[in-house]
C-alpha positions in Angstrom: 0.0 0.0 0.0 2.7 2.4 1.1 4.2 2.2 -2.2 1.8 2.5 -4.3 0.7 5.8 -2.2 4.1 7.3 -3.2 2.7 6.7 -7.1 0.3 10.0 -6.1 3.5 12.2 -5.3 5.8 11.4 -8.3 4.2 13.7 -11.0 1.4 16.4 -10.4 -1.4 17.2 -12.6 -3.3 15.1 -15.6 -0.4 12.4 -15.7 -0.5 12.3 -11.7 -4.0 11.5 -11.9 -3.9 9.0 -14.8 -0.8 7.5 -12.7 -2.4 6.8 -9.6 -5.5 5.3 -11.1 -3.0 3.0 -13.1 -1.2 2.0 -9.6 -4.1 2.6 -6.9 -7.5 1.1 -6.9 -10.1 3.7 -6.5 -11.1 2.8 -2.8 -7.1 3.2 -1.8 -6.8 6.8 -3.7 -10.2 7.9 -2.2 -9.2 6.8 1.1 -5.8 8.3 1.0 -6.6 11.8 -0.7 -9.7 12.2 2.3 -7.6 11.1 5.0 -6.0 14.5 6.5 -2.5 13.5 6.8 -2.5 12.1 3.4 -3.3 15.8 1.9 -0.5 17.1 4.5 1.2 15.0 2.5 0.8 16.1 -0.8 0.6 19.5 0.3 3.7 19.3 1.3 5.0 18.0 -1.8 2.9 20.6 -3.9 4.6 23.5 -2.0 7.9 22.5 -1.8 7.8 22.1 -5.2 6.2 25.7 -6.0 7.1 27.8 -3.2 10.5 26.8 -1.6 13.0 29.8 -2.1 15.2 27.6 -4.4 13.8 26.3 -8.0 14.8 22.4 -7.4 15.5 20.7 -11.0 14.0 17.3 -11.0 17.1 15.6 -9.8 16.5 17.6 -6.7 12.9 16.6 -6.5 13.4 12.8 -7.3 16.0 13.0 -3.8 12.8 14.7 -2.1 10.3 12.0 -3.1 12.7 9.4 -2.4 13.4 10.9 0.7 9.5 11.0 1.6 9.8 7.1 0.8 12.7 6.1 3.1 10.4 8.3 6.2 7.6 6.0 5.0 9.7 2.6 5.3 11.5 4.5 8.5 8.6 5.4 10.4 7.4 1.3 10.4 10.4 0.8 12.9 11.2 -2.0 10.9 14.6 -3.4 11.3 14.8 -5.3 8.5 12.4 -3.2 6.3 13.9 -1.2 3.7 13.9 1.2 0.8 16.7 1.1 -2.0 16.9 3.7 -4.0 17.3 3.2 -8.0 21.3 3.9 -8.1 22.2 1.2 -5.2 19.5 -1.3 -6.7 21.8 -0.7 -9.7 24.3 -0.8 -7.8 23.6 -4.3 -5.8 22.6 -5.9 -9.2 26.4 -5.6 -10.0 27.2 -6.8 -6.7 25.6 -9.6 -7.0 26.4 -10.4 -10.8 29.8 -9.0 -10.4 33.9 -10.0 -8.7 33.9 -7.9 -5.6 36.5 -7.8 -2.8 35.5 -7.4 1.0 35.7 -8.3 4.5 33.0 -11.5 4.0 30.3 -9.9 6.1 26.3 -9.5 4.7 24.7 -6.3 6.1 21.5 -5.3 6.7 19.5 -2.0 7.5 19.5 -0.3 11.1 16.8 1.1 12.6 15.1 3.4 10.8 16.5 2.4 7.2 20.1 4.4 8.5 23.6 2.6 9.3 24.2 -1.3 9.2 24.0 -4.1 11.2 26.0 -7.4 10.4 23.4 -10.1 9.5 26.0 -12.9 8.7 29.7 -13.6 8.4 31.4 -16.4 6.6 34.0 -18.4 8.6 38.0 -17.5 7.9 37.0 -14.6 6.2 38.3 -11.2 7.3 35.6 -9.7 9.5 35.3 -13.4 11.2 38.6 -13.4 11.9 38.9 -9.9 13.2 36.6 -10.6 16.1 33.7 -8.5 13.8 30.4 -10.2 15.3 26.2 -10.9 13.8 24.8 -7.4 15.3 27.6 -5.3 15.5 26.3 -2.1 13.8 28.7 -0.4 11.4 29.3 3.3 12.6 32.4 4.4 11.1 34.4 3.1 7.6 38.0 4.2 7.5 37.4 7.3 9.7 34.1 8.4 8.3 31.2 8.6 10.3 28.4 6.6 7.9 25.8 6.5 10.3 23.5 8.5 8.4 24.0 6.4 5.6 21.8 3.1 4.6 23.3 -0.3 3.8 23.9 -0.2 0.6 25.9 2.9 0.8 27.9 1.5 3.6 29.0 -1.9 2.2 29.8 0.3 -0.7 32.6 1.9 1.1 33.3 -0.9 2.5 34.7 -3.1 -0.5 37.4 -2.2 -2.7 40.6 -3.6 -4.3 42.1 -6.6 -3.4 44.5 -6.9 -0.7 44.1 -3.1 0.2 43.6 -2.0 3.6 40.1 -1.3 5.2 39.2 0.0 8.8 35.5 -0.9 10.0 34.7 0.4 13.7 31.4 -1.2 14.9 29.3 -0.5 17.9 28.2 -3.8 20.2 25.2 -3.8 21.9 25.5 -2.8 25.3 28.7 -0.6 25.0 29.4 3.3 23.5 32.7 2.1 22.4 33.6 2.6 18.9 35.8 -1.3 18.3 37.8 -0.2 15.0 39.1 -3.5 12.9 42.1 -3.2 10.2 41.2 -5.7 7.7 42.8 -6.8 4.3 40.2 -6.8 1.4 39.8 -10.7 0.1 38.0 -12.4 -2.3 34.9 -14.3 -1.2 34.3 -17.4 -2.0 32.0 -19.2 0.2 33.3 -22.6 1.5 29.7 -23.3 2.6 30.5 -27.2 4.5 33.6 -28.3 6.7 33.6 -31.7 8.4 36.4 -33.5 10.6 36.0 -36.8 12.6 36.6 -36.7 16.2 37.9 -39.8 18.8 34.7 -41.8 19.4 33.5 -42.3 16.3 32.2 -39.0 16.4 31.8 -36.9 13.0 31.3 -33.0 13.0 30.0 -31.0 10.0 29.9 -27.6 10.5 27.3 -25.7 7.9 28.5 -22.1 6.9 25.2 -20.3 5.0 22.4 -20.9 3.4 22.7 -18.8 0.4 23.9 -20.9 -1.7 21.9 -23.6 -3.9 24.5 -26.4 -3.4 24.9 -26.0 0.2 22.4 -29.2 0.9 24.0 -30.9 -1.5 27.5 -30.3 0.1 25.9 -31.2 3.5 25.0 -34.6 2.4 28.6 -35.6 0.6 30.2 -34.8 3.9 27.7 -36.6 5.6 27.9 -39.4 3.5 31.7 -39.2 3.6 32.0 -39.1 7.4 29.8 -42.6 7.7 32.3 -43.8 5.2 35.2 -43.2 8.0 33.3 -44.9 10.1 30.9 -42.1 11.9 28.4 -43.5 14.4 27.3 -40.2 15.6 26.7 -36.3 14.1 27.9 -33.1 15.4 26.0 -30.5 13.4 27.5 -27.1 13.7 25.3 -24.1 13.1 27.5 -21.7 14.5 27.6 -18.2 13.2 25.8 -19.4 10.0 23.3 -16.5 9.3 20.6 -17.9 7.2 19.8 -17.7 3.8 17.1 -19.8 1.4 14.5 -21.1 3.0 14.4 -23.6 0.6 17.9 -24.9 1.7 16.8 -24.7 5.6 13.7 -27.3 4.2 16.3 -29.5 3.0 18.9 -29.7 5.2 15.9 -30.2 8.5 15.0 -33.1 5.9 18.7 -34.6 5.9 18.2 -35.3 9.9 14.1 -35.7 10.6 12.3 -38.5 9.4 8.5 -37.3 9.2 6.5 -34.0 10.3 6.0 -30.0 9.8 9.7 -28.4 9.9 8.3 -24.7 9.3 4.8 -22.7 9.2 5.0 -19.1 7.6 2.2 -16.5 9.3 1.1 -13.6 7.4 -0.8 -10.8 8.1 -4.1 -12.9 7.7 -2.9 -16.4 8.2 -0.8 -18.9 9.0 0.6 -22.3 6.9 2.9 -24.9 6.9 5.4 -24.0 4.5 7.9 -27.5 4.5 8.0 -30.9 5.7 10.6 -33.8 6.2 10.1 -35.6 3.0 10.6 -39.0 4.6 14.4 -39.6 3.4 16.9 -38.8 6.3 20.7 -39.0 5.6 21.5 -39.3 8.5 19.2 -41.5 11.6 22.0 -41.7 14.2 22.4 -39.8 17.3 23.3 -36.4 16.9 23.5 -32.5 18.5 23.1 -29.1 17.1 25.3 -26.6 17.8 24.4 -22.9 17.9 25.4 -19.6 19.3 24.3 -16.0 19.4 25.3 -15.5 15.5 23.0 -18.0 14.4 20.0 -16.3 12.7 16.9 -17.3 10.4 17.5 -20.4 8.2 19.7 -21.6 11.2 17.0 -21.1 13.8 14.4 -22.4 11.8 16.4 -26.0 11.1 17.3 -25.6 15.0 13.8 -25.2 16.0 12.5 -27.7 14.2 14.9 -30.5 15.5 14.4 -29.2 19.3 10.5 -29.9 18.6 10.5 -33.2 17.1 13.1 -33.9 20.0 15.7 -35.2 16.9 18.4 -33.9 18.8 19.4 -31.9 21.4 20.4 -27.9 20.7 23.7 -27.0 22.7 25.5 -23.4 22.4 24.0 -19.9 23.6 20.9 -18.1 22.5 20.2 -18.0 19.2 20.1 -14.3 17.1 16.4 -14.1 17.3 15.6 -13.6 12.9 12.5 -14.8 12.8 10.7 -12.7 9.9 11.1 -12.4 6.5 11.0 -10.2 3.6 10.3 -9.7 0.2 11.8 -7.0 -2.9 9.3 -5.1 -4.7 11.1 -3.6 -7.6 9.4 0.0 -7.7 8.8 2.1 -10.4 11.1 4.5 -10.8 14.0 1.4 -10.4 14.2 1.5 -6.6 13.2 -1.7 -4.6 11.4 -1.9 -1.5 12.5 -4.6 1.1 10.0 -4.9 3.4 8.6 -7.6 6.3 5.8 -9.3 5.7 5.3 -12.6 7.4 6.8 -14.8 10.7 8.9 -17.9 10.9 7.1 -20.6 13.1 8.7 -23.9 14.8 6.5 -27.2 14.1 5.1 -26.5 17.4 4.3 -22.7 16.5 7.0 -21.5 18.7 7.9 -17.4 17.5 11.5 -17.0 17.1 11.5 -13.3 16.3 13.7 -11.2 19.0 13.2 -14.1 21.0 15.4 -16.8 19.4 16.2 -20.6 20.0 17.0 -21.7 23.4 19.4 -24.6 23.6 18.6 -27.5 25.5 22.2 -27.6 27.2 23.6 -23.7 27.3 27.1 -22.9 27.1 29.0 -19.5 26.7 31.1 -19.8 23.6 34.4 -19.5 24.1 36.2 -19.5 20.3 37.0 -15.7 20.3 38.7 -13.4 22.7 36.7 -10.1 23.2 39.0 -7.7 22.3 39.9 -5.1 24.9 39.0 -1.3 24.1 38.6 2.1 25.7 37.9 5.3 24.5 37.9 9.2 26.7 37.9 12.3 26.2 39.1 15.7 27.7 42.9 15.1 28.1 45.7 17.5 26.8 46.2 17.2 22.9 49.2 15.2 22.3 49.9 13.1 25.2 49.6 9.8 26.1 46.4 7.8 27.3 47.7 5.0 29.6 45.4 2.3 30.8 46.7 -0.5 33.4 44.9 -4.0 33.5 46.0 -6.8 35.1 49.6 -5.4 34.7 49.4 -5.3 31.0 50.1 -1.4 29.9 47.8 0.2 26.9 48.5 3.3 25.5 46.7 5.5 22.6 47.9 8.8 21.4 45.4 12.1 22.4 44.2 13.7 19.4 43.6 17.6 18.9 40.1 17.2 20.1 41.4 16.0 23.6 39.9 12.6 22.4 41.6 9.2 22.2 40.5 5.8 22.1 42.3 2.0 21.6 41.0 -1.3 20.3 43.3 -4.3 20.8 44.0 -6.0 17.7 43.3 -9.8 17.7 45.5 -12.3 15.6 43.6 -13.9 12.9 42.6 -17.6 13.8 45.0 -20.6 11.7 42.9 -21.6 8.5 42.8 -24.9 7.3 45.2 -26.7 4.8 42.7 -27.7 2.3 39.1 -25.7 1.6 36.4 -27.9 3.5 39.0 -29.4 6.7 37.6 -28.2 10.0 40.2 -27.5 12.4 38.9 -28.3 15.9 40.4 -27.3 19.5 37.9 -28.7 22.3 40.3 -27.3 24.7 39.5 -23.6 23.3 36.0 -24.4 22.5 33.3 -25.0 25.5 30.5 -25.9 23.3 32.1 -28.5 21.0 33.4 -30.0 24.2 30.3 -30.3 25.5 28.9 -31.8 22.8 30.9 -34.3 22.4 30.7 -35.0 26.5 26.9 -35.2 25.9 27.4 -38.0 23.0 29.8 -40.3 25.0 
């Protein structure tokens, strides 16, 4: 509805009219053009186009409209709601058709359409390996403040050449502190399965996204090559794995669950089962889930569906909490409009939207050091911040402003020989550990 409002404000006059009527039944325009803030809303339009003290040339008034648009998407509070104007549509097409070099991180809107959170990372990639975490929103890109900027503009920035340098700072939920990461642009190529076999006949397969079509069928050749090695029973790894097709999060629930509902979609005016197990397992054995605070959407619907029909047991920390989903309406004036419009259900109903999936056994992952930062302000330009911890000194220089802040740089984790070997520690990892405690 709200887009096809915005069809009223794009041209005035004779082809106005003969353009809403094209775009709006009659019920919609007469409800909109009698309701009083959809006049204001024209008015305002109408006047800014007539009366404001500079002539705007229709560049200028296009940036108006579409600025009207991004206050309509903005004013839903919808954090994964968005509008894309026509240039970074453009734009995402060659992204998505094109070679780009980044940090291996997908981003999504902030609130209000401005800024970017991280939606998903892929493993041994640099933002992974930086310490860059699913819900850190991106404030600054090499020094510039992009906050006011939308997603598109910011991933923008944000790739480049490869192998040259680029600085992300991100903001983590609960803190004011700007982290900054130095990262080295890469090319991303998405190993989308790793698998290793652990003492005890145990195998582990650790599933990296969703977004790809072949990712189900990767799943089941490491399956299939980790009973050939003599697996008995399943570690399946849906750690920091943000989602992706729901068609692949069908399949892959179907790899593990014999029979039954794996996901129901509710709209606005109902609700259906979307998927069920199709009756041909891969793999019947005894297994566990593994999942932690960066596992979003497709992972928490395949995690919720094996907690309800009790297939296994889900071990890790709260899951992300993605439980909605959207769809792209290209627009007419070659914008797109992302916007939410119907809820993931478990097969037992459960909502996982800002609530996520509770494991059955919880542990605190332990992979990653947290890396230490602090930031101040009001010392003497030039000198020396000092901060003391544990007898470890950190220093950070004091700019002109009388600011200064320090972010501890992490080293990169070691990445396997060969594309598709995990490389487990279960000294370093708490969760794995108890995973495999809890199938011994």
């Amino acid at each position: 509805m709200k887009r096809k409002v915005w069809m009223t404000v794009v041209v005035v006059g004779g082809v106005l009219a003969a353009l809403v009527y094209a775009q709006l039944s009659r019920p919609s325009l007469e409800s909109f053009s009698r309701d009083p803030n959809g006049q204001a809303f024209l008015e305002t339009y109408q006047a800014i186009q007539d009366d404001y003290l500079e002539k705007l040339d229709q560049k200028q008034l296009d940036k108006v409209i579409q600025g009207g648009i991004q206050g309509l998407v903005g004013a839903l509070n919808s954090e994964f709601s968005s509008y894309v104007s026509p240039e970074e549509a453009k734009s995402d097409d060659e992204f998505r058709r094109g070679e780009f070099y980044g940090i291996g991180a997908t981003l999504g809107p902030g609130e209000g359409g401005k800024g970017a959170v991280i939606l998903q990372l892929i493993r041994n990639k640099p933002a992974f390996n930086a310490g860059i975490q699913v819900g850190d929103s991106i404030v600054e890109v090499n020094g510039e403040d992009v906050t006011n900027l939308n997603s598109s503009q910011i991933r923008n920035k944000i790739v480049g050449p490869l192998g040259t340098k680029v600085t992300v700072g991100v903001r983590r939920a609960g803190s004011d502190v700007i982290l900054r990461f130095e990262m080295i642009r890469q090319k991303i190529e998405v190993t989308t399965v790793t698998k290793a076999m652990l003492p005890g006949n145990i195998g582990y397969v650790s599933l990296e996204t969703f977004q790809t079509d072949k990712g189900n069928d990767q799943l089941t050749a490491a399956i299939k090559d980790l009973k050939a090695q003599g697996a008995q029973k399943l570690i399946f790894d849906l750690r920091d794995n943000g989602g992706g097709q729901l068609q692949q999060a069908c399949l892959v629930a179907s790899d593990f669950i014999q029979s039954g509902p794996i996901v129901y979609q509710r709209t606005r005016t109902r609700t259906q089962l979307v998927c069920e197990a199709d009756g041909k397992p891969v793999w019947t054995g005894p297994m566990v889930v593994l999942i932690n605070r960066n596992s979003a959407s497709a992972s928490e619907i395949v995690a919720g569906a094996m907690q309800d029909t009790k297939r296994a047991k889900v071990i890790g920390e709260q899951s992300f909490g993605k439980g909605v989903g959207q769809y792209v309406r290209p627009l007419s004036n070659g914008g797109e409009l992302i916007l939410v419009t119907f809820e993931w259900l478990t097969p037992l109903k459960r909502s996982i939207q800002k609530k996520g999936i509770t494991p059955d056994i919880v542990v605190k992952d332990t992979r990653f050091q947290t890396p230490l930062s602090f930031t101040g302000t009001g010392a003497k330009p030039g000198d020396t911040a000092t901060l003391t911890i544990g007898g470890q000194t950190y220093t950070a220089k004091v700019g002109t402003d009388g600011k200064f802040s320090f972010s501890q740089p992490i080293p990169a984790p070691a990445v396997a020989p060969q594309p598709g070997q995990a490389l487990l520690d279960l000294d370093k990892d708490a969760i794995l550990k108890r995973a495999v405690e809890e199938l011994k």
